[in-house]
C-alpha positions as CSV (number, residue, x, y, z in Angstrom):
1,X,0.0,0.0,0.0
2,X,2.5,2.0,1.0
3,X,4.7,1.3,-2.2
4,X,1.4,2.0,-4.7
5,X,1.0,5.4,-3.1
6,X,4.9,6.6,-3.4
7,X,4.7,5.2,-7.3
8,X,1.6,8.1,-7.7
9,X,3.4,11.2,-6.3
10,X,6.5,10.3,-8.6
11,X,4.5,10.4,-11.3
12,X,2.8,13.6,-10.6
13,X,6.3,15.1,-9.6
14,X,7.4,14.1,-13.1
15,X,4.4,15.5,-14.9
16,X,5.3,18.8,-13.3
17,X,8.6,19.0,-14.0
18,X,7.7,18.2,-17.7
19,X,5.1,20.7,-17.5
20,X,7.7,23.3,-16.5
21,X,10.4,22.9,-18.6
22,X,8.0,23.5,-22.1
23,X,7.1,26.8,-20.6
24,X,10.8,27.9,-19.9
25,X,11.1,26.3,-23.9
26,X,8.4,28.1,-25.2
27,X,9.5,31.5,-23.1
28,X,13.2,31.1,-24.3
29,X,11.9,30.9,-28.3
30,X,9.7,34.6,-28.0
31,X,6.6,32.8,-28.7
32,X,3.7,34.0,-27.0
33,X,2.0,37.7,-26.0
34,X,4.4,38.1,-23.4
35,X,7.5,38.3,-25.7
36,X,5.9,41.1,-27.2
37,X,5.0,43.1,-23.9
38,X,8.7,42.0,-23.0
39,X,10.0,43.9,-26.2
40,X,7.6,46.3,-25.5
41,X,6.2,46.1,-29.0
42,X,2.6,47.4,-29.9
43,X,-0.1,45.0,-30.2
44,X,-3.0,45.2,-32.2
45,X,-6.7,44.6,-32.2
46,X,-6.0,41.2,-33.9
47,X,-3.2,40.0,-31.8
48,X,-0.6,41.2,-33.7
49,X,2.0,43.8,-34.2
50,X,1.3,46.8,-35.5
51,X,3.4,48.1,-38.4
52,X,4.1,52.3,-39.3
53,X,2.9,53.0,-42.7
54,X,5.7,54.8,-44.5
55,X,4.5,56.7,-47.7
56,X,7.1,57.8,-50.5
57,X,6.9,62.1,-51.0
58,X,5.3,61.2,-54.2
59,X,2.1,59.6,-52.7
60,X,1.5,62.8,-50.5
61,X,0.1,65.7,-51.4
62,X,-0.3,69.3,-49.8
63,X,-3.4,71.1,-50.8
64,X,-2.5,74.6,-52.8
65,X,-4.2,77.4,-54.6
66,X,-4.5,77.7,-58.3
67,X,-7.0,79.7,-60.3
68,X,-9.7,76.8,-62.5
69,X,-11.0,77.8,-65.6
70,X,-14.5,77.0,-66.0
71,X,-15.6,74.8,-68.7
72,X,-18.8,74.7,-69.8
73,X,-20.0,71.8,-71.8
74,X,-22.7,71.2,-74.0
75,X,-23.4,69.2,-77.4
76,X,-25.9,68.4,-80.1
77,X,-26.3,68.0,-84.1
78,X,-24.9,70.0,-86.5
79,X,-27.3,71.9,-89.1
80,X,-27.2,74.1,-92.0
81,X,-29.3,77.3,-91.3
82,X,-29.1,77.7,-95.5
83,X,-31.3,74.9,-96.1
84,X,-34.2,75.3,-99.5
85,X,-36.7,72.3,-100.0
86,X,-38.0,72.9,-103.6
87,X,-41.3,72.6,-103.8
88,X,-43.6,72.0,-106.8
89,X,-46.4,75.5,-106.7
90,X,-48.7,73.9,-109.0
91,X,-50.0,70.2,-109.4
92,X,-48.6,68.5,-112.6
93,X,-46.5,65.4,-113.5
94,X,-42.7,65.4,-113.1
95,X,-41.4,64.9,-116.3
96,X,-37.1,64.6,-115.7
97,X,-35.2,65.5,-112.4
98,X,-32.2,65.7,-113.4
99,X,-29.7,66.2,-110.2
100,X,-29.2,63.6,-107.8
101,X,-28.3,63.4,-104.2
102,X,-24.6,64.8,-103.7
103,X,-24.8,66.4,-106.8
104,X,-23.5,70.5,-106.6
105,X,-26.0,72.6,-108.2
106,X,-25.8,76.8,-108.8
107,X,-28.5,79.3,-108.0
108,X,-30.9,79.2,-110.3
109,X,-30.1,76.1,-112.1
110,X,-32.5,74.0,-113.3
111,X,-33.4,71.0,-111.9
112,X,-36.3,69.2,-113.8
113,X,-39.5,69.6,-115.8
114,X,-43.1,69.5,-114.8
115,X,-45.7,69.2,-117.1
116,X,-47.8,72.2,-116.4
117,X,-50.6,71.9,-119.2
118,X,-53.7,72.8,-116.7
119,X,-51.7,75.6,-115.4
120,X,-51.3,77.1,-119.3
121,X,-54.9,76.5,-119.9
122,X,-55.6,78.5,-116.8
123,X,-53.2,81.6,-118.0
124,X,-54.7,81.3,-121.8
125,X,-58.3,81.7,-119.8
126,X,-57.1,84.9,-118.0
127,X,-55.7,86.1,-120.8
128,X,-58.8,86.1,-122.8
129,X,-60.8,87.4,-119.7
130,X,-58.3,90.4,-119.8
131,X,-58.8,90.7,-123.7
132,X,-62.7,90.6,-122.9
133,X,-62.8,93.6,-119.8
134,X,-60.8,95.6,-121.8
135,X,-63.1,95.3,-125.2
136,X,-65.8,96.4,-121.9
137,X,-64.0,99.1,-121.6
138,X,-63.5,100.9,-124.7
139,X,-67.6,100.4,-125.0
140,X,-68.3,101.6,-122.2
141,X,-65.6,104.6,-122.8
142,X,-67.3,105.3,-125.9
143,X,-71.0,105.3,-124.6
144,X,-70.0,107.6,-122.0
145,X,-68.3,110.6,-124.5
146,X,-71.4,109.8,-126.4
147,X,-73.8,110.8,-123.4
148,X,-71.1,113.6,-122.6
149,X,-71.8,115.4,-126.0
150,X,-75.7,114.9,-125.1
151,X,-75.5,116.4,-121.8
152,X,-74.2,119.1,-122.9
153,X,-76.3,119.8,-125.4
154,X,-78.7,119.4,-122.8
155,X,-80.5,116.4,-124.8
156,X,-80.2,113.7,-121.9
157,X,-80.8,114.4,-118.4
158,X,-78.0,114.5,-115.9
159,X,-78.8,110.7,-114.4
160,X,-78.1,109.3,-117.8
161,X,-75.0,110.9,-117.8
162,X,-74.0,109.4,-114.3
163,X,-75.6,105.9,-115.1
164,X,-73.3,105.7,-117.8
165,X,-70.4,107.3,-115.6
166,X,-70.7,104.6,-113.5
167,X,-71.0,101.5,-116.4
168,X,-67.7,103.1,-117.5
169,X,-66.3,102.8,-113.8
170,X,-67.6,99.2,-113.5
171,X,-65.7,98.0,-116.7
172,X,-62.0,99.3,-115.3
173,X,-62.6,98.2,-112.4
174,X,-63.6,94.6,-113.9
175,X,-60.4,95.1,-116.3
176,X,-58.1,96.0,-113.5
177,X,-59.9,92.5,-111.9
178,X,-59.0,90.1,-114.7
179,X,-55.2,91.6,-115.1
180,X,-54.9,91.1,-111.8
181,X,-55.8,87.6,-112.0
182,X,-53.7,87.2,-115.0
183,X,-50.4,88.4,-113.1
184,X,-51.2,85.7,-110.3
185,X,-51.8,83.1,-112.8
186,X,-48.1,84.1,-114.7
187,X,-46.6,84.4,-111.1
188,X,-47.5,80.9,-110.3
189,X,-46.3,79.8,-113.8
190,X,-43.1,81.1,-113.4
191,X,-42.4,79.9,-109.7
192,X,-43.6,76.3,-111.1
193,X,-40.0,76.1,-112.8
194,X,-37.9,74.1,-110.6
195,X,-34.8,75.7,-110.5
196,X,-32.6,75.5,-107.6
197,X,-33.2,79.1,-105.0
198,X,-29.4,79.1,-103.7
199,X,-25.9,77.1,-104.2
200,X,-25.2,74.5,-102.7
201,X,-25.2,70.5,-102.6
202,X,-28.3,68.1,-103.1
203,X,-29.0,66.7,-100.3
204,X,-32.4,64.8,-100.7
205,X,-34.8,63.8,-103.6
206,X,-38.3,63.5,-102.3
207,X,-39.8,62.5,-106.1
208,X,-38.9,60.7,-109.2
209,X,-39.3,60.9,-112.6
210,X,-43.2,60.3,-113.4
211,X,-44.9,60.7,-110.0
212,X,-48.0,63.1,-110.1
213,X,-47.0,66.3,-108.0
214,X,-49.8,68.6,-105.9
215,X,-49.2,72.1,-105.3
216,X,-46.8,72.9,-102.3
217,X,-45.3,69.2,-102.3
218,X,-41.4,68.7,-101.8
219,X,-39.1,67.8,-104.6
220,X,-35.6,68.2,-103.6
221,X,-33.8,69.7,-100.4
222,X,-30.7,71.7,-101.2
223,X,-27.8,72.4,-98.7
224,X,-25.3,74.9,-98.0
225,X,-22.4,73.4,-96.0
226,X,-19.8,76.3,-95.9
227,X,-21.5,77.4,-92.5
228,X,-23.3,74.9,-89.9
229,X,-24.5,75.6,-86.9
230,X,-24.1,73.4,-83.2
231,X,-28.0,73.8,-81.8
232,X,-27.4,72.7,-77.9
233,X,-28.6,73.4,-74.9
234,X,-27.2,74.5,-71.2
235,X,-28.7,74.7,-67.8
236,X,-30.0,78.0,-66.4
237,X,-27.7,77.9,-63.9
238,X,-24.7,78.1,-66.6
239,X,-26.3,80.2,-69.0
240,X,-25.2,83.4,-67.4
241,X,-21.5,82.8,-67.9
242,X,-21.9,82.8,-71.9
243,X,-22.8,85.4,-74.1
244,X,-22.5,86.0,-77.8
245,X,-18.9,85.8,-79.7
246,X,-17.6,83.9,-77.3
247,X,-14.9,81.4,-78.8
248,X,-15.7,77.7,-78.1
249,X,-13.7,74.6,-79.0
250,X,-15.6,72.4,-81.0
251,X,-15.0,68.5,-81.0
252,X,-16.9,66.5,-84.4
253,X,-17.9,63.0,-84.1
254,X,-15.3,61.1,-86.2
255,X,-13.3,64.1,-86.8
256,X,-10.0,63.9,-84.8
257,X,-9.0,68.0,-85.0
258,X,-11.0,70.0,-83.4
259,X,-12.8,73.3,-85.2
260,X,-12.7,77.3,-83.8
261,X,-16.3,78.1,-83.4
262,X,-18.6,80.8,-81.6
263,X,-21.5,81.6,-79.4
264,X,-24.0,82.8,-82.4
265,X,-27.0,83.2,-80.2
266,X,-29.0,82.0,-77.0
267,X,-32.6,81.6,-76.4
268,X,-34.2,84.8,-74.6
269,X,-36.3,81.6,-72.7
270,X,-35.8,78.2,-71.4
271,X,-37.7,75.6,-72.4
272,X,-41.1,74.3,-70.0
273,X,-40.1,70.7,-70.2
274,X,-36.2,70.9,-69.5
275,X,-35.5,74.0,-67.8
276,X,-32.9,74.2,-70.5
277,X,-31.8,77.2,-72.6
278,X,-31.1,76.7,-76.0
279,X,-27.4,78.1,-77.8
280,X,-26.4,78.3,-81.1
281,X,-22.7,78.1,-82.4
282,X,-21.8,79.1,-85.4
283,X,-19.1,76.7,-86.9
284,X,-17.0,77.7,-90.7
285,X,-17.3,74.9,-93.1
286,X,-15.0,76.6,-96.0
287,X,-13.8,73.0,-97.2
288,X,-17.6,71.5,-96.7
289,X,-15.5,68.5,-94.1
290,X,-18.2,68.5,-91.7
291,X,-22.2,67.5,-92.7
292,X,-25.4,68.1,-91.4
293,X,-26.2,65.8,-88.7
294,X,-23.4,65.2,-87.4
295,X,-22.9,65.0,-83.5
296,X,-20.6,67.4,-81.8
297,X,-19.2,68.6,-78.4
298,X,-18.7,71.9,-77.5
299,X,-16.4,73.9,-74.5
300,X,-16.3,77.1,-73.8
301,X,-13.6,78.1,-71.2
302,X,-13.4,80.9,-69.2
303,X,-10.7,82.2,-66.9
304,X,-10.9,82.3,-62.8
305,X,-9.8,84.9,-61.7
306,X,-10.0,83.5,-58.1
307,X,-7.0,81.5,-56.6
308,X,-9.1,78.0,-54.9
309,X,-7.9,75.5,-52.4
310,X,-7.2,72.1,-54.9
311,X,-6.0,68.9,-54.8
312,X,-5.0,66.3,-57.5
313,X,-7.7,64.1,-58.6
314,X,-6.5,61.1,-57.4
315,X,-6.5,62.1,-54.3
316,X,-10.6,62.5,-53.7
317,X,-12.2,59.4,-53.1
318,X,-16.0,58.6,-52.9
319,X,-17.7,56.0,-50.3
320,X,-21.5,55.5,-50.5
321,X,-22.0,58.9,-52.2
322,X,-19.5,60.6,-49.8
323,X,-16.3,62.2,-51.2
324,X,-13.0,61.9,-48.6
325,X,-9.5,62.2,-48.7
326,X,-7.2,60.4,-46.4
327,X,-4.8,62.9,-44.0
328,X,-1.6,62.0,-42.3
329,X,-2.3,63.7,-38.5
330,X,-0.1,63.6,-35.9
331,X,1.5,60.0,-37.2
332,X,-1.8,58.3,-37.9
333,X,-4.4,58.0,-40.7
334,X,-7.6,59.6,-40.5
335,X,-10.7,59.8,-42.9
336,X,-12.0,63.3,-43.8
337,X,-15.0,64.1,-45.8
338,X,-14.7,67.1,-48.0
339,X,-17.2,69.1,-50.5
340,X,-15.6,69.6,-53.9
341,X,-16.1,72.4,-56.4
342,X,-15.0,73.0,-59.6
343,X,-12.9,69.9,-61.7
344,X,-10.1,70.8,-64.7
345,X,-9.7,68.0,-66.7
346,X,-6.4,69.9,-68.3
347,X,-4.3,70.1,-64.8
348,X,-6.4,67.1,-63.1
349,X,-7.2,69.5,-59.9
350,X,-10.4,69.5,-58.1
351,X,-11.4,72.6,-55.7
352,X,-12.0,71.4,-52.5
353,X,-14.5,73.9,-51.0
354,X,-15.2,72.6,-47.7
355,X,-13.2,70.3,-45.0
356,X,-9.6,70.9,-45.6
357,X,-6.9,73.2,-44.3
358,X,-4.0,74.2,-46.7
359,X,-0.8,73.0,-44.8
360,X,-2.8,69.1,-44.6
361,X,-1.0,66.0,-45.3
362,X,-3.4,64.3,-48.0
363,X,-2.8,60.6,-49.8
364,X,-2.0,61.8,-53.1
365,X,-3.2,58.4,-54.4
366,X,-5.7,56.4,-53.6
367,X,-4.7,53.1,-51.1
368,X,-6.8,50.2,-50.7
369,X,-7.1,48.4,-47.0
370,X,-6.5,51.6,-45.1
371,X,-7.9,52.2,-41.5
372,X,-8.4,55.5,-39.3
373,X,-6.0,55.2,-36.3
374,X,-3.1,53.5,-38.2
375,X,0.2,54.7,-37.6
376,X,1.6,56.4,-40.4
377,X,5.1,58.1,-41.9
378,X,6.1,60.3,-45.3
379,X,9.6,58.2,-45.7
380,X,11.6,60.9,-47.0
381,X,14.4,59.8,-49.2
382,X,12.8,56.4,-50.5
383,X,11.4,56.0,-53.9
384,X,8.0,54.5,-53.2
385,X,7.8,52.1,-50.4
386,X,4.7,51.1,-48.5
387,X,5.4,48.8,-45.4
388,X,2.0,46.9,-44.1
389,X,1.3,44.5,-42.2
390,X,-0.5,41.0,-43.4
391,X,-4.0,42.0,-41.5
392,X,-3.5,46.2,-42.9
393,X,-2.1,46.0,-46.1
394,X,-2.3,49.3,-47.8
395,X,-2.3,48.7,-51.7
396,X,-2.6,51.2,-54.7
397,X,-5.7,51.0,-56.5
398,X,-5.7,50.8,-59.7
């Protein structure tokens, strides 16, 4: 009995002693939190050790003033303001067109033939009916001298005299009717010609050869390219900064150049729908490059003559609708939201109108995996080094 119970307390002597010896192992190796509180290293949430953030100059940026042009924008199609549709005045058949789409045509050319056989019956009747009041007249110019001499021979009394006065008025009157008549009837024959009512280029046939024409219908549409005009639209809050003869840099769809142009004219009113006001620029087309129709983009730019806080672009960021930058304070990261203001494309500065002071530390680029808190260092000297630990990486985005 005795023997049994000195065999158990050696063995629990010897478990101990095993027991002891791994934690002097383990403590001689570093391994556990208390190495670190020994070195007197910083621990993090996770259980491990924080590392400094270190930031080459590059990736830093200090806020600074610089005067932004505005640029305002707009676009639309292009048209020709010297646009003629050709329109047949009388009803008739077409007998030849002869241009074509494309084809360059003078003022005054001609461009087909209608058969206008009614319309030269209608002019042959006027012209009689002019031939006939005139023959009226001469009778009735001839009746009235006759009853003159009477009247004053005192052989006719003096309403005879006016009856006939007045049967001479009727007649000229009736003449003056017919010739009237006549000239609107020769009008109409002559505008019936097609011929072409300015230079310029063909730019749509709206009837062949053969096809019964009515009065007023469209035959061919003639275009003048060497001016076209941008028709857009702006906001109301922009339309105040433009004004007539202002130079704006035009950019044509397909065109790689782009074309001097200028404010022409803006709408007095905005539209009910839109709110938006309409503009006109007026583009040169000496060399007839550009067409009608074609899509173009417009900026005007005008000078600031204020100095504004910026930053680079790259710098502002945007989380759930909120724009930030990231700021080096007092060796840590932190999160600030700003309000931004005007953008040039040209330098790739925004203003930054609210939430920033000019001597700030900001991220010049934008850094995945960053955290608020986290210490942080601009590594003078180094060419572009970002140390991170495995749980805080900070990455560029790309």
């Amino acid at each position: 009995m005795r023997k049994r119970r000195w065999g158990i307390g050696l063995a629990v002597v010897v478990v101990v002693a095993i027991a002891a010896a791994v934690a002097v192992g383990r403590g001689g190796k570093g391994e556990g939190p208390a190495s670190n509180q020994a070195k007197g290293g910083q621990v993090g949430k996770d259980g491990k050790p924080e590392v400094t953030l270190e930031f080459a100059p590059r990736e830093v940026a200090t806020p600074s003033l610089v005067s932004l042009p505005a640029v305002v924008t707009f676009s639309g199609p292009l048209v020709a303001p010297q646009t003629a549709v050709v329109r047949s005045k009388a009803a008739g058949t077409l007998l030849a067109l002869n241009v074509a789409e494309g084809d360059r045509v003078k003022g005054g050319q001609a461009l087909g033939t209608l058969d206008l056989s009614e319309l030269n019956s209608r002019l042959a009747e006027r012209s009689a009916m002019v031939a006939s009041a005139r023959a009226q007249v001469a009778q009735a110019e001839r009746t009235h001298a006759s009853n003159q001499r009477l009247a004053d021979q005192q052989f006719i009394s003096a309403n005879a005299l006016e009856a006939s006065r007045s049967a001479l008025d009727t007649a000229l009157a009736q003449s003056r009717a017919a010739e009237a008549q006549l000239n609107t009837v020769g009008v109409t024959r002559r505008d019936a010609a097609l011929v072409a009512p300015i230079a310029g280029l063909v730019a749509k046939r709206h009837a062949v050869a053969g096809e019964k024409l009515s009065a007023e219908q469209p035959v061919i549409t003639i275009v003048d390219l060497r001016r076209l005009e941008l028709a857009a639209t702006v906001g109301t809050h922009e339309v105040s900064l433009l004004q007539p003869g202002l130079p704006v840099q035009v950019r044509v769809e397909g065109v790689a150049e782009g074309v001097a142009g200028q404010i022409a004219r803006i709408a007095p009113a905005a539209e009910a729908g839109s709110r938006a006001i309409g503009v006109t620029i007026a583009i040169d087309n000496p060399k007839e490059a550009f067409r009608a129709g074609q899509y173009a983009l417009a900026e005007v730019t005008l000078a600031d003559p204020t100095q504004r806080l910026t930053l680079p672009e790259t710098a502002i960021g945007s989380t759930s609708g909120q724009t930030h930058v990231w700021l080096i304070e007092n060796g840590t990261l932190a999160r600030r939201a700003v309000i931004t203001g005007r953008r040039d494309s040209g330098s790739g500065r925004v203003e930054i109108v609210q939430g920033l002071q000019p001597g700030a530390q900001v991220l010049a680029a934008r850094f995945d995996n960053l955290r608020e808190g986290a210490k942080a260092v601009v590594a003078a000297g180094k060419a572009a080094s970002v140390a991170a630990a495995p749980a805080s990486s900070a990455t560029v985005s790309k």
